[in-house]
C-alpha positions in Angstrom: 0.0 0.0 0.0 2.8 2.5 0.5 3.8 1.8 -2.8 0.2 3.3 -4.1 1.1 6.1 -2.0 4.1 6.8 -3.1 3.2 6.7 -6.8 0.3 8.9 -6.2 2.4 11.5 -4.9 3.8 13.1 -7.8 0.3 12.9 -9.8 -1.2 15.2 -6.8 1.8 18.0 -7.0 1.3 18.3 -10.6 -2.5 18.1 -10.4 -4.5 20.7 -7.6 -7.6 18.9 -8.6 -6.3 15.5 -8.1 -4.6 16.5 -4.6 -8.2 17.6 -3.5 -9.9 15.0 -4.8 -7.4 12.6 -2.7 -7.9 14.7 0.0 -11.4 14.4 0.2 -12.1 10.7 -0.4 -8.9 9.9 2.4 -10.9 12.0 5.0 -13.8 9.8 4.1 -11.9 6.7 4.4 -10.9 7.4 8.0 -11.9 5.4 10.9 -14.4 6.6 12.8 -13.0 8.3 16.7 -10.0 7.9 15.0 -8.3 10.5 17.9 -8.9 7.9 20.5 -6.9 5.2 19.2 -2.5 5.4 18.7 -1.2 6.5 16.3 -3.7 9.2 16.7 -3.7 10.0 12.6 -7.1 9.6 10.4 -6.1 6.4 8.8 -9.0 4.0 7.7 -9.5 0.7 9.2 -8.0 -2.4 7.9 -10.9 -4.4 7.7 -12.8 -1.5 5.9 -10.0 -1.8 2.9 -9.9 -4.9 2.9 -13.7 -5.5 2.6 -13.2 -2.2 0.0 -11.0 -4.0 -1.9 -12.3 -7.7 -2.2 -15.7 -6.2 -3.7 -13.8 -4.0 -5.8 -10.8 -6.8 -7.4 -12.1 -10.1 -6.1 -9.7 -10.3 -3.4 -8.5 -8.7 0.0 -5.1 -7.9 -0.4 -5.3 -6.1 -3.8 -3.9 -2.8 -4.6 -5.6 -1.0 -6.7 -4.1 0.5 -9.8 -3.3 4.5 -9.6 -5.4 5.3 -12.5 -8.3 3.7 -10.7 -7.9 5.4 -7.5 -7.9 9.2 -9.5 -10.7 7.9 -11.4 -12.5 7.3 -8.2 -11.3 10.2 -5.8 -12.2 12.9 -8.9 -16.0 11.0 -9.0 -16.2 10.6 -5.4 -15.1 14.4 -4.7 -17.9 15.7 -7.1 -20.1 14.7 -4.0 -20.6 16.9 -0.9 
C-alpha cells in the first residue's frame, strides 16, 4: 500500500484537482473516533480496505491500480 502512496504522490503535486480529490475521499476513508486510538492519525480501518478491496478486485489484499484510485477520488469528490 505505501507503494500506491508513493506513486500517487507526484500525480497530486502536478494536479491541484487531483490532490483535492485525494484529500477528500482519504478523509472519508478514516476510521471513525480515529483520535482515540494510537497513532492518533485519520487512517481508515483495515478491515474497511480490505472488505473495500475484495468487492472492488475479487480479493482482499489487492492494490488497486493508480489510474483507478484518481478515477474514483475525482468521482467521489464531485459529492458533498
Amino acid at each position: 500500500m505505501l507503494g500506491l502512496v508513493l506513486a500517487l504522490i507526484p500525480r497530486a503535486l502536478v494536479s491541484p484537482r487531483t490532490a483535492r480529490a485525494l484529500l477528500v475521499v482519504a478523509w472519508r476513508f478514516r476510521r471513525n473516533r480515529w483520535y482515540l486510538r494510537f497513532p492518533f492519525l485519520p487512517l481508515p480501518a483495515r478491515d474497511y480496505v480490505r472488505w473495500r478491496m475484495y468487492t472492488a478486485y475479487g480479493d482482499y489484499d489487492a492494490i488497486p491500480p493508480v489510474e483507478d484510485v484518481i478515477r474514483y477520488a475525482r468521482w467521489a469528490a464531485r459529492f458533498p
